[in-house]
DOVEXVO-560823 format. One record per residue: residue number from 1; x, y, z of N, C-alpha, C, CB in turn. Coordinates in nm, 4 decimals. Last residue first. Glycine has a CB too. Example, Ala and Ser with C-alpha at 12.3 -4.5 7.8 and 13.67 -1.06 7.14 Angstrom:
BEGIN
    nr       n.c1       n.c2       n.c3      ca.c1      ca.c2      ca.c3       c.c1       c.c2       c.c3      cb.c1      cb.c2      cb.c3
     2     1.2850    -0.2250     0.7080     1.3670    -0.1060     0.7140     1.2900     0.0030     0.7870     1.4084    -0.0598     0.5725
     1     1.3190    -0.5690     0.7800     1.2300    -0.4500     0.7800     1.3200    -0.3300     0.7800     1.1308    -0.4473     0.9046
end
This chain:
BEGIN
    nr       n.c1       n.c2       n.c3      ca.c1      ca.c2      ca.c3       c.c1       c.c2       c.c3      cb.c1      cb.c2      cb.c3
   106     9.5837    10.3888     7.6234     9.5462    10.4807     7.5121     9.6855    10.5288     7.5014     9.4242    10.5996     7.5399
   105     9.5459    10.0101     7.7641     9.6104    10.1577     7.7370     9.6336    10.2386     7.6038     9.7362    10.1515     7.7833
   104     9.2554     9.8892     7.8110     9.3165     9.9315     7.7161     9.4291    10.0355     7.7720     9.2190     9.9815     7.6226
   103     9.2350     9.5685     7.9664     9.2700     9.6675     8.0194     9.2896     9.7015     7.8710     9.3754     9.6691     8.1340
   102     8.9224     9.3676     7.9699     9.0719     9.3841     7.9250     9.0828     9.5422     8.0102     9.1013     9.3850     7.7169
   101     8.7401     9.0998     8.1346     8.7832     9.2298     8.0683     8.9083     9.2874     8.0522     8.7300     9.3168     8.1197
   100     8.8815     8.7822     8.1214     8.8330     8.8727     8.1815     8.8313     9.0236     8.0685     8.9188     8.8751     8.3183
    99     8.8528     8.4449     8.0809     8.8308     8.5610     7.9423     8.7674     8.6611     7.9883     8.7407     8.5157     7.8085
    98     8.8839     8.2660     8.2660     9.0535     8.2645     8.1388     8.9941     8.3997     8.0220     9.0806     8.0310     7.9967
    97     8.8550     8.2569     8.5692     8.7730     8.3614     8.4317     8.8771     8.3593     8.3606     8.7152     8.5392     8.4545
    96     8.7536     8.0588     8.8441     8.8895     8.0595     8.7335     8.7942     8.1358     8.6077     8.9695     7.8576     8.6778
    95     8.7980     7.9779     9.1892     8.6896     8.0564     9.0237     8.8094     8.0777     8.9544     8.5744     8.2488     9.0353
    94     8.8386     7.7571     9.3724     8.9376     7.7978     9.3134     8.8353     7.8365     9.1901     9.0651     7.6936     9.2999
    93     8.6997     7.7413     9.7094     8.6812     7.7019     9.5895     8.7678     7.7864     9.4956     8.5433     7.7044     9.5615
    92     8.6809     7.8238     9.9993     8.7723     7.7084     9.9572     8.7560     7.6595     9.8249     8.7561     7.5950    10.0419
    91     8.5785     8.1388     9.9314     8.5222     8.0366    10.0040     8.5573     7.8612     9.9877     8.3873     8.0638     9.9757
    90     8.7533     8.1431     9.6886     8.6482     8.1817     9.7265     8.5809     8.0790     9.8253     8.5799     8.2135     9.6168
    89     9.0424     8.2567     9.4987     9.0229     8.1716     9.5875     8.9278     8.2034     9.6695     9.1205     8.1458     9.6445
    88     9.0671     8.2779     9.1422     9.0640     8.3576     9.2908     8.9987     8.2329     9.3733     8.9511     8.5253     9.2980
    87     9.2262     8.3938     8.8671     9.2011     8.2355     8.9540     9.2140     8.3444     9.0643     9.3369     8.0641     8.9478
    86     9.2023     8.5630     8.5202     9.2044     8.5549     8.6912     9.1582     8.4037     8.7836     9.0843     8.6791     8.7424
    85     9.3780     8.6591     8.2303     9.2591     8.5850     8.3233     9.3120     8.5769     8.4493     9.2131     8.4313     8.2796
    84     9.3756     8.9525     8.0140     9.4118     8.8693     8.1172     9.3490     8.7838     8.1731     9.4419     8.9179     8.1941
    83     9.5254     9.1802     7.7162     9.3865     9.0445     7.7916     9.4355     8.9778     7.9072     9.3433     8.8884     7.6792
    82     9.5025     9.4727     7.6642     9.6115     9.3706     7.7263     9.4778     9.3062     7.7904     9.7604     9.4366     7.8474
    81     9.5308     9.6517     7.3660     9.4325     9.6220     7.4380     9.4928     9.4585     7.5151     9.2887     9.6241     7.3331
    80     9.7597     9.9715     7.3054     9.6806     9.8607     7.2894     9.5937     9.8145     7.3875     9.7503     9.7694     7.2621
    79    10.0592    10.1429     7.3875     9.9340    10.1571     7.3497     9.8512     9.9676     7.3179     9.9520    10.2725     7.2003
    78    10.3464     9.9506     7.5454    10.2891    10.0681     7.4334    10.1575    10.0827     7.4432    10.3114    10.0377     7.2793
    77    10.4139     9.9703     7.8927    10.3648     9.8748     7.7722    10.3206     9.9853     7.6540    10.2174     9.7636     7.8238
    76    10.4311    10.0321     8.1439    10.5131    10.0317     8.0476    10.5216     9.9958     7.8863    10.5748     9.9787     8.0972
    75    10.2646    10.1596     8.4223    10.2149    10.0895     8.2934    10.3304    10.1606     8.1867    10.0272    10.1289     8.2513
    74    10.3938    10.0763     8.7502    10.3859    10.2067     8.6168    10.3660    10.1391     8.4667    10.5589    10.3089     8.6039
    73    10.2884     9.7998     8.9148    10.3000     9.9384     8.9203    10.3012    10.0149     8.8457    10.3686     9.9707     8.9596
    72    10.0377     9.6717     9.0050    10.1429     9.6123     8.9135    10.2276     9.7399     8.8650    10.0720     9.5249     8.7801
    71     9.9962     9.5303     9.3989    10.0163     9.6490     9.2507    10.1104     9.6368     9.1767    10.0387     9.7957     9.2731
    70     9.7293     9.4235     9.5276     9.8499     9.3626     9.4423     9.8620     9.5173     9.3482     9.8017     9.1843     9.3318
    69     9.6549     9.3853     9.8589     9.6481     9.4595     9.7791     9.7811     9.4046     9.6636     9.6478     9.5979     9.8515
    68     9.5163     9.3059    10.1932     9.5705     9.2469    10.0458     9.5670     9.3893     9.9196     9.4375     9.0935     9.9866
    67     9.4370     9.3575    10.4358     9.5192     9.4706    10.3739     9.5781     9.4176    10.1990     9.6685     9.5007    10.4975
    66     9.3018     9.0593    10.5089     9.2800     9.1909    10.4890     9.2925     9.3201    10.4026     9.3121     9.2082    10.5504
    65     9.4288     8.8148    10.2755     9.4393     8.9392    10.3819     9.3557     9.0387    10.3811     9.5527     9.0078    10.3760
    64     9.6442     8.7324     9.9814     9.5196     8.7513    10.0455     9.4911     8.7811    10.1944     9.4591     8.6485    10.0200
    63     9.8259     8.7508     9.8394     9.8119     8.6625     9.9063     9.7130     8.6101    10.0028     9.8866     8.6713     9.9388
    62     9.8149     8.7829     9.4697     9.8066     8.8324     9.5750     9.7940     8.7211     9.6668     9.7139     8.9240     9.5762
    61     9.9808     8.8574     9.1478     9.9217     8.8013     9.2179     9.9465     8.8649     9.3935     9.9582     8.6645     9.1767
    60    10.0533     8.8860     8.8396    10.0084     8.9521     8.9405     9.9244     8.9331     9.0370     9.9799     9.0241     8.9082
    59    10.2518     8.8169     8.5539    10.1858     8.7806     8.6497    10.1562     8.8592     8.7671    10.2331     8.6889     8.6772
    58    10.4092     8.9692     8.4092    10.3147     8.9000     8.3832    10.2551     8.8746     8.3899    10.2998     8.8618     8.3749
    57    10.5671     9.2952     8.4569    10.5808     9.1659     8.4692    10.4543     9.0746     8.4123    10.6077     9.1463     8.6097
    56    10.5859     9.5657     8.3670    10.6728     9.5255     8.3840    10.6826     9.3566     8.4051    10.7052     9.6038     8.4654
    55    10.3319     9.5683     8.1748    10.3558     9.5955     8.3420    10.4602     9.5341     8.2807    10.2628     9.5339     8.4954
    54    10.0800     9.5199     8.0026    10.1471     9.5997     7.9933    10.2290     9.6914     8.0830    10.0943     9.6349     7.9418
    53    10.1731     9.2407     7.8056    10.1537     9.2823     7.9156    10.1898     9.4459     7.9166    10.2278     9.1943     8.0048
    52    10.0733     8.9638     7.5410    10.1517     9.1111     7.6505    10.1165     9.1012     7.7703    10.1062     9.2773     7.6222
    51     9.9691     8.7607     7.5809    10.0702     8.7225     7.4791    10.1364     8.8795     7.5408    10.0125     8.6916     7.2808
    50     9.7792     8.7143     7.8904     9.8646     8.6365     7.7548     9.9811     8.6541     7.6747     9.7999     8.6351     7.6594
    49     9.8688     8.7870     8.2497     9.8573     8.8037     8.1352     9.9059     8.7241     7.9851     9.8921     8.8989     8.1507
    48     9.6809     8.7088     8.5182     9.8048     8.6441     8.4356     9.7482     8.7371     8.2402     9.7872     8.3888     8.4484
    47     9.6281     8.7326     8.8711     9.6068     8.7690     8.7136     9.7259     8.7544     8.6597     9.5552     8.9134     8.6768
    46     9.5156     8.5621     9.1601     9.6049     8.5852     9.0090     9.5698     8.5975     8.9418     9.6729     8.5258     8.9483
    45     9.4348     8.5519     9.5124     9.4071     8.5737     9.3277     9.5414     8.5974     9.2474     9.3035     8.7306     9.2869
    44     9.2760     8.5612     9.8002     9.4123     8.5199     9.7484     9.3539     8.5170     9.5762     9.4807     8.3435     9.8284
    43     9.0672     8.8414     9.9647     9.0546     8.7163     9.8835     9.2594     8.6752     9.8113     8.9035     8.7697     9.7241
    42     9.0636     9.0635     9.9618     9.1277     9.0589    10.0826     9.1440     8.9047    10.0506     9.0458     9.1162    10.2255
    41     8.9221     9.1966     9.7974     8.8310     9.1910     9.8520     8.9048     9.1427     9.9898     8.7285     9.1174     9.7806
    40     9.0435     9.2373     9.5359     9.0075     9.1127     9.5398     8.9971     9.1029     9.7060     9.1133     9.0126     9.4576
    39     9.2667     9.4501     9.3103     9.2433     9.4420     9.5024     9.1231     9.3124     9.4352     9.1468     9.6511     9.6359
    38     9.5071     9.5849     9.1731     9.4457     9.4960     9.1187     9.4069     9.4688     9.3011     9.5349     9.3826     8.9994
    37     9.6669     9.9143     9.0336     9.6430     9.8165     9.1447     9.5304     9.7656     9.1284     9.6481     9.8638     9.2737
    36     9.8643    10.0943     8.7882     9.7116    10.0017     8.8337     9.7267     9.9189     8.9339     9.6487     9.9007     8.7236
    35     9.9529    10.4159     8.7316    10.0245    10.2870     8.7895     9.8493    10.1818     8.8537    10.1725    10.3564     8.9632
    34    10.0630    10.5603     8.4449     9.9443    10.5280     8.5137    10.0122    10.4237     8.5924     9.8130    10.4844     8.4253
    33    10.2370    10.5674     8.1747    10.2647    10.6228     8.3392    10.1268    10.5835     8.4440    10.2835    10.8247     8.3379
    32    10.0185    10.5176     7.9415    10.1417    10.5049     8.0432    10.1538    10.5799     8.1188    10.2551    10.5043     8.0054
    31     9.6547    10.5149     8.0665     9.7663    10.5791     7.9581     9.9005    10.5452     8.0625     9.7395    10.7864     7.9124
    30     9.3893    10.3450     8.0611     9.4731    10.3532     8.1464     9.5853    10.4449     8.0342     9.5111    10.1976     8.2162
    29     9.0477    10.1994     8.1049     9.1360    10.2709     8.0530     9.2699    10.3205     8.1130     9.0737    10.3561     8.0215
    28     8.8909     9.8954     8.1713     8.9936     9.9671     8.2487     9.0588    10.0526     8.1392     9.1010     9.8667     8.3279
    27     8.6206     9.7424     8.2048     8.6922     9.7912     8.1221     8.7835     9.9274     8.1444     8.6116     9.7985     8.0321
    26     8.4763     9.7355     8.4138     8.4713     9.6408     8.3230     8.5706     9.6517     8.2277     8.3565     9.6364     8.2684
    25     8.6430     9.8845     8.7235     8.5841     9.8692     8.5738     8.5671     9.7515     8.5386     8.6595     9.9214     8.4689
    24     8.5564     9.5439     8.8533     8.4648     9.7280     8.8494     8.6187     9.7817     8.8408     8.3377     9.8115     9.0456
    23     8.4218     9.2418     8.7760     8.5577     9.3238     8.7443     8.5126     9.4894     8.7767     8.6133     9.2982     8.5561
    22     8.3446     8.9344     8.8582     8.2969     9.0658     8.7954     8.4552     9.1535     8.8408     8.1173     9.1384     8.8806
    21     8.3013     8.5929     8.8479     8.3443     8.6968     8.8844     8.3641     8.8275     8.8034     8.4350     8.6607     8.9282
    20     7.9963     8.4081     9.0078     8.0739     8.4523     8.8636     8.1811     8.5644     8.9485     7.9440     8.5453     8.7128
    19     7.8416     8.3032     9.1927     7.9770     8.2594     9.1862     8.0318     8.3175     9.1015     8.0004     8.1384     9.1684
    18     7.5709     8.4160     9.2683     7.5957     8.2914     9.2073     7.7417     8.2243     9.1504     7.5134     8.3006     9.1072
    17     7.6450     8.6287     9.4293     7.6293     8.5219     9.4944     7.6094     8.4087     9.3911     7.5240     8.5394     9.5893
    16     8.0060     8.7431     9.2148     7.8098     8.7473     9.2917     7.7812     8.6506     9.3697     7.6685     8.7256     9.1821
    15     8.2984     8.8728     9.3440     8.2081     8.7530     9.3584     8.0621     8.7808     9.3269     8.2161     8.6986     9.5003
    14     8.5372     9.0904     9.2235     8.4311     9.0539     9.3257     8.3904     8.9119     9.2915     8.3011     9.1554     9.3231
    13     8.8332     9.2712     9.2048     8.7554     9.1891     9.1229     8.6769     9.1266     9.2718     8.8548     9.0713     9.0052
    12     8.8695     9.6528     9.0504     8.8147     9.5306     9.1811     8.7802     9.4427     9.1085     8.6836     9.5581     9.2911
    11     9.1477     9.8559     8.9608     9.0026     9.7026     8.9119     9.0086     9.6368     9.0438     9.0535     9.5413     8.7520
    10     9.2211    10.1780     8.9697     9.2270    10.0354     9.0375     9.1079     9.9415     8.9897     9.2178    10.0506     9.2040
     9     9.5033    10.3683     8.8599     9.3543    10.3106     8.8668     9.4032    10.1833     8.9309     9.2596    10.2891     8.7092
     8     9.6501    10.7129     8.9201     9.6480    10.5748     8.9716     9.5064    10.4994     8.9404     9.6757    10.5800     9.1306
     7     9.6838    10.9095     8.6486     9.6363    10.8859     8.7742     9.6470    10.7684     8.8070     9.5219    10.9191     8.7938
     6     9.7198    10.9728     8.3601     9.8273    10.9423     8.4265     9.8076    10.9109     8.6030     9.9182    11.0601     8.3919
     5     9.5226    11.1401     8.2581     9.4892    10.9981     8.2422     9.6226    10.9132     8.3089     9.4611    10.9626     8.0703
     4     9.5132    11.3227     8.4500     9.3669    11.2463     8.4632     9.4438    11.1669     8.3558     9.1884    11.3315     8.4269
     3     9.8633    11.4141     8.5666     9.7176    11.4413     8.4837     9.6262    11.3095     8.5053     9.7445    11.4655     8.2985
     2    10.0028    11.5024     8.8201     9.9662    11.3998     8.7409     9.8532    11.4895     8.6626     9.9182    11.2575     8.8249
     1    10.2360    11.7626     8.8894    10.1013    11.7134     8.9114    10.0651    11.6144     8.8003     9.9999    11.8307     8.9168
end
């Protein structure tokens, strides 16, 4: 049985109507083994991470769809605080946040 901090999380990233984009969490706790999926409403997006990561890969992107869903799967990364920015595709306009909330893994 997983434990609570080894559970699956997920960050939504949204739209307001004035165009910004928001993140639920704002701030994503996560301990290894945790596996995070990144959703965006069915919307096409990328998250890109800077100097880490704490996924097996870098980049995490989606194609958008309905059923869209991007998962970056079992958090491999040591402890710390992993910065990322996001480009999402909104109503034929490309939002770009180069200074989203972070993910910490504890």
């Amino acid at each position: 049985m997983k434990s609570e901090e080894t559970m699956d999380r997920k960050i939504e990233i949204d739209v307001t109507p004035e165009g910004d984009l928001v993140y639920r969490p704002a701030v994503l706790h996560a301990q290894r083994g945790a596996t995070i999926s990144f959703s965006a409403g069915g919307r096409t997006f990328t998250a890109m991470f800077y100097d880490k990561t704490p996924f097996e890969k870098v980049v995490i992107d989606s194609k958008g769809g309905e059923k869209s869903l991007a998962t970056a799967a079992r958090v491999v990364g040591p402890p710390g605080v992993y910065s990322f920015a996001v480009g999402l595709l909104h109503e034929g306009r490309i939002l770009l946040d180069p200074k989203c909330p972070e993910i910490i893994i504890q």
